[in-house]
TORPA-4810 file (N, C-alpha, C, O; in nm, 3 decimals):
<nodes>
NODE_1_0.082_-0.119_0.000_0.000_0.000_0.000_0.087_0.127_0.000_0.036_0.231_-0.041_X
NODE_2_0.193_0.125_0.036_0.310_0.240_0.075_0.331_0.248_-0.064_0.321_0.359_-0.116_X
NODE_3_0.356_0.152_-0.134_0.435_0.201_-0.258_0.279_0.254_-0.347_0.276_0.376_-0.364_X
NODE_4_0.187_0.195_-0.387_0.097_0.292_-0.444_0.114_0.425_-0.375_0.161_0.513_-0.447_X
NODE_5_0.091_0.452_-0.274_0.044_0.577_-0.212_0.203_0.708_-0.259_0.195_0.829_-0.282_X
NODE_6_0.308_0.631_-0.259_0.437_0.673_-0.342_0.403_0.717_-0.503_0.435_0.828_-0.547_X
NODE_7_0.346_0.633_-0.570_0.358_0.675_-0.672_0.217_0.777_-0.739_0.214_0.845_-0.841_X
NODE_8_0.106_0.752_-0.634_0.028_0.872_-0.708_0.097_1.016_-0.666_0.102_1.118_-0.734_X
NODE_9_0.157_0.989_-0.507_0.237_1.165_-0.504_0.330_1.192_-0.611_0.350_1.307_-0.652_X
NODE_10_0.398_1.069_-0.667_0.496_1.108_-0.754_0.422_1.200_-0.884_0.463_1.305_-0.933_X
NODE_11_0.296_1.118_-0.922_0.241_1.145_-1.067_0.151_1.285_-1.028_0.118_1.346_-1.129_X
NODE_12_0.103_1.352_-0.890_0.039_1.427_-0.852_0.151_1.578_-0.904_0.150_1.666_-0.990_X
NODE_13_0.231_1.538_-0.799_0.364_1.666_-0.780_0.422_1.652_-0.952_0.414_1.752_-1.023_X
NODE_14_0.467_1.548_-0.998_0.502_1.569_-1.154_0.386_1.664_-1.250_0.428_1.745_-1.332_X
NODE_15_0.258_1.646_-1.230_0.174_1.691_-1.297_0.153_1.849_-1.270_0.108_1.925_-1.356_X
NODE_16_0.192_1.891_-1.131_0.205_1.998_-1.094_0.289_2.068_-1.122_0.265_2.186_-1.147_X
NODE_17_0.453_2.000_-1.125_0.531_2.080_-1.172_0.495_2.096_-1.324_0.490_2.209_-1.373_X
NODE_18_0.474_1.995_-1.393_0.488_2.053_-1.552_0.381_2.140_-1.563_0.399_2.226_-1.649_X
NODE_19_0.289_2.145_-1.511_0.177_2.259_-1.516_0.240_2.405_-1.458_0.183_2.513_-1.475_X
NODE_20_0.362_2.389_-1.391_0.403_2.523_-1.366_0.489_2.508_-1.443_0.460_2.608_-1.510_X
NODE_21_0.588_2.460_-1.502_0.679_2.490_-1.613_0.645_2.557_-1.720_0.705_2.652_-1.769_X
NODE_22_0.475_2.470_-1.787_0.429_2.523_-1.855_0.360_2.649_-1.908_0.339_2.695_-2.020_X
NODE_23_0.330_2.692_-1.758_0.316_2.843_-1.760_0.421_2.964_-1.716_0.396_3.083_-1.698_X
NODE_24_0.533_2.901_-1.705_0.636_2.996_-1.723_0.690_3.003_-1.850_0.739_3.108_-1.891_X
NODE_25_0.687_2.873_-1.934_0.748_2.884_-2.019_0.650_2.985_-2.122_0.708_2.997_-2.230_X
NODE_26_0.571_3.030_-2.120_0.504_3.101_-2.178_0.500_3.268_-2.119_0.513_3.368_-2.189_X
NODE_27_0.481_3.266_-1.996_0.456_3.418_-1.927_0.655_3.464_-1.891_0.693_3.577_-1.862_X
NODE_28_0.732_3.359_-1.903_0.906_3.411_-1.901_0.948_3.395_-2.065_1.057_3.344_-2.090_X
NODE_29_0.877_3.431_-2.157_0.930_3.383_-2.283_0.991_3.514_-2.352_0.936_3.622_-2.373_X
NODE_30_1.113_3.476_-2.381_1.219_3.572_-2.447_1.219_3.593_-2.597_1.255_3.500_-2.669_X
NODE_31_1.187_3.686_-2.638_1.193_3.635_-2.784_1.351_3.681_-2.827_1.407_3.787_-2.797_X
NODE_32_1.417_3.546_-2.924_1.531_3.603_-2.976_1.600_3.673_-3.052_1.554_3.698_-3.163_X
NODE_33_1.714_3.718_-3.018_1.759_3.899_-3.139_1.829_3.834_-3.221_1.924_3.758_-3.204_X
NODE_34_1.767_3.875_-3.326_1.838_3.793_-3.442_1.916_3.911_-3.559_1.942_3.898_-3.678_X
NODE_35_1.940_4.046_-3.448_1.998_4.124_-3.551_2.139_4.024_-3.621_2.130_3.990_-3.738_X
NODE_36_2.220_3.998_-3.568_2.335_3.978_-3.580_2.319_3.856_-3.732_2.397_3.877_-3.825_X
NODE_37_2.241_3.763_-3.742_2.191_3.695_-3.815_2.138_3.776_-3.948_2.146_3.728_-4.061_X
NODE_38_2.100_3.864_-3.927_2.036_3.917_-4.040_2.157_3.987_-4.079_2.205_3.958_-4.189_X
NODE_39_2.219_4.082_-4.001_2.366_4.119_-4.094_2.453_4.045_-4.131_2.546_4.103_-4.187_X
NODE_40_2.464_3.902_-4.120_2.542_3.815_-4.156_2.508_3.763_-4.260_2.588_3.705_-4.333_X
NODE_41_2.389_3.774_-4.283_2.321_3.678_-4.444_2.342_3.813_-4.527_2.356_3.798_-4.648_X
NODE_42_2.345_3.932_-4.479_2.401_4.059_-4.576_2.516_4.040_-4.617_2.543_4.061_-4.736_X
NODE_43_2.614_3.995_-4.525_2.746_4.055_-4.548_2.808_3.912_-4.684_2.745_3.810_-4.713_X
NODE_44_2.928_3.952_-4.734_2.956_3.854_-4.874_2.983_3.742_-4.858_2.984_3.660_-4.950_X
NODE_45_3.023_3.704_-4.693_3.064_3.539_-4.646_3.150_3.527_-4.662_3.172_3.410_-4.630_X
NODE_46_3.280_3.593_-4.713_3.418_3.509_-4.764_3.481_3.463_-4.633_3.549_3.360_-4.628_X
NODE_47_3.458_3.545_-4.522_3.568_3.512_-4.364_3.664_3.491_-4.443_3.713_3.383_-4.477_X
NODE_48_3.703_3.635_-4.486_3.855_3.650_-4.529_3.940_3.760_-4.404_4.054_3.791_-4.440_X
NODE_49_3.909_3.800_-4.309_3.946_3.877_-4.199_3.994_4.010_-4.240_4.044_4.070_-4.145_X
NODE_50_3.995_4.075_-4.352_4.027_4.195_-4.400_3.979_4.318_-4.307_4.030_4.428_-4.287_X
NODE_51_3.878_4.263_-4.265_3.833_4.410_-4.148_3.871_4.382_-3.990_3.810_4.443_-3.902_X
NODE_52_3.963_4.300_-3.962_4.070_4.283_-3.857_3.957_4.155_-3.721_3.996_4.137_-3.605_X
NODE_53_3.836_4.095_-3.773_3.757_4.012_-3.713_3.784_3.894_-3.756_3.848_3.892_-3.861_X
NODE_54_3.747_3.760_-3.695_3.804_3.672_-3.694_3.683_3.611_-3.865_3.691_3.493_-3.900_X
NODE_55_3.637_3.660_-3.902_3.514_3.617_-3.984_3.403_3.702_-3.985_3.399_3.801_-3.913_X
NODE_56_3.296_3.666_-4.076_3.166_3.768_-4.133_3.106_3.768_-4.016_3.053_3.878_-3.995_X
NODE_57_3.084_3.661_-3.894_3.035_3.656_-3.796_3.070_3.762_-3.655_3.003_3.800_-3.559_X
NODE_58_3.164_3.777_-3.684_3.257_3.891_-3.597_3.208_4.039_-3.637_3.150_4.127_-3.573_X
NODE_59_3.251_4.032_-3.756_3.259_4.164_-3.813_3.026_4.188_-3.764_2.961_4.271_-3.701_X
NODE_60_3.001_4.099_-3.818_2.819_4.115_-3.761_2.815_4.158_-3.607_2.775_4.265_-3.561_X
NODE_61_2.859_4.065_-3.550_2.817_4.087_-3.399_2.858_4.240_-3.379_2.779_4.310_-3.314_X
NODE_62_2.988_4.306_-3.435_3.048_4.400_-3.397_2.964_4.552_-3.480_2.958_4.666_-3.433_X
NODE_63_2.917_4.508_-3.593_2.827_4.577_-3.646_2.720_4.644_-3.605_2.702_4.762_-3.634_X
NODE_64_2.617_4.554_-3.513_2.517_4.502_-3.425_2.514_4.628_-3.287_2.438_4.716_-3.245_X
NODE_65_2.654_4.566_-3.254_2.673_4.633_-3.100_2.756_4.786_-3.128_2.808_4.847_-3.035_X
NODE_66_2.757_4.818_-3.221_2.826_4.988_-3.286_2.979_4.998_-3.255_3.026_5.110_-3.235_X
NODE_67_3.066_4.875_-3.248_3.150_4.890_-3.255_3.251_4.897_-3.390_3.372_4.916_-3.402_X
NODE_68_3.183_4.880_-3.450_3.252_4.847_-3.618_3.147_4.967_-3.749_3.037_5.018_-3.725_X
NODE_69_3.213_4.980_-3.856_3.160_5.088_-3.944_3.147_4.982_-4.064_3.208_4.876_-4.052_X
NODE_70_3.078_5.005_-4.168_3.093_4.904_-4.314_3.223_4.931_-4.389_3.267_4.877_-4.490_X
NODE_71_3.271_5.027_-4.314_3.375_5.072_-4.396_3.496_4.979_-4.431_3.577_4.996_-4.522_X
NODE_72_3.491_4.868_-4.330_3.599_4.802_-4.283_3.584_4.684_-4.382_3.679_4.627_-4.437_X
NODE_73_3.454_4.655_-4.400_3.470_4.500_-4.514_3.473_4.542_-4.649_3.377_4.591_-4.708_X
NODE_74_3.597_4.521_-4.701_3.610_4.516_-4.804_3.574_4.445_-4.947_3.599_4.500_-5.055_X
NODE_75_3.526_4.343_-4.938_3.469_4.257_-5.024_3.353_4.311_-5.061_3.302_4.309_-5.173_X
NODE_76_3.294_4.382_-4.917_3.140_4.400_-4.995_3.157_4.487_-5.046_3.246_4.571_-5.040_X
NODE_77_2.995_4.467_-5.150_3.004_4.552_-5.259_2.891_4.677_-5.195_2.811_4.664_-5.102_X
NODE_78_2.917_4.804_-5.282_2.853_4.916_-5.213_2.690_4.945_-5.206_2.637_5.021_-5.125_X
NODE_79_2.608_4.857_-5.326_2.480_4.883_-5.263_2.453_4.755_-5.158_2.339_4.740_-5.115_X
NODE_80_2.560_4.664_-5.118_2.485_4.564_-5.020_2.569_4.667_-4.866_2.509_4.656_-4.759_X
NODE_81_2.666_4.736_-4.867_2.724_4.835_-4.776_2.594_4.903_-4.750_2.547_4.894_-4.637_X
NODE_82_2.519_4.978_-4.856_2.453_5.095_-4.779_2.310_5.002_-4.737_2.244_5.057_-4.649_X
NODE_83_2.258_4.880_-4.783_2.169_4.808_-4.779_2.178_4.769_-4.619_2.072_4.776_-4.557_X
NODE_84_2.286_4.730_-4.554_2.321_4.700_-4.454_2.347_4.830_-4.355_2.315_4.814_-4.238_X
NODE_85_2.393_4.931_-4.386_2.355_5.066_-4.358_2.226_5.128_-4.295_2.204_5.212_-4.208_X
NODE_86_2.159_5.057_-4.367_1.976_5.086_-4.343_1.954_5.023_-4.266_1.897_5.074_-4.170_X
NODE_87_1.982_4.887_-4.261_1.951_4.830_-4.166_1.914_4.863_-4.007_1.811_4.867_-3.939_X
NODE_88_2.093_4.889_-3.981_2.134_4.933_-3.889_2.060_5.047_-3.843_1.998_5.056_-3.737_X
NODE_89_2.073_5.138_-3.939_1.982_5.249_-3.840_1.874_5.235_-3.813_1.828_5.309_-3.727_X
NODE_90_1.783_5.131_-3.879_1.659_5.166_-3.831_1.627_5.016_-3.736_1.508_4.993_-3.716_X
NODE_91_1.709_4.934_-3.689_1.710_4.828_-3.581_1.799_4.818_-3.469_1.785_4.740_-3.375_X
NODE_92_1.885_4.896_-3.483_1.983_4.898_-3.410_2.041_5.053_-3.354_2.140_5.074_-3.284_X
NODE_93_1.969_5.123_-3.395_1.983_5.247_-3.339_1.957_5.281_-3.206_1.974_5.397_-3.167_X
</nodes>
């Protein structure tokens, strides 16, 4: 009888917690920044390091957070520069 009486608390308290998981996972929900992603599918991809970052991914993140100018990648070409330009100011400003 001990061990039934064990396992409906188990399936009671389990049912409880996922019923609170489940409503955090909804009322704590983060949505994710995907600037850095979107300037990366801009930029030309070579991760040739010409703008002193380890790759296109660098040079993005650094884009993103206003530490870097377009000036620096050289590969790209100038309407995907000012295309990415726009971006920036109007998401990241």
């Amino acid at each position: 009888m001990e061990i039934v009486k064990a396992v409906i608390l188990m399936l009671v308290l389990g049912g409880v917690i996922g019923l609170l998981l489940g409503i955090a996972s909804v009322k704590l929900y983060v949505k994710p920044d995907t600037r850095v992603e979107d300037v990366l599918a801009m930029l030309p991809g070579y991760n040739c390091g010409g703008c002193g970052n380890p790759g296109c991914s660098g040079m993005a993140a650094k884009l993103v957070d206003g530490s870097a100018t377009m000036d620096l990648c050289k590969p790209c070409k100038a309407d995907m520069k000012e295309k990415i330009n726009q971006y920036l100011k109007e998401y990241c400003a």
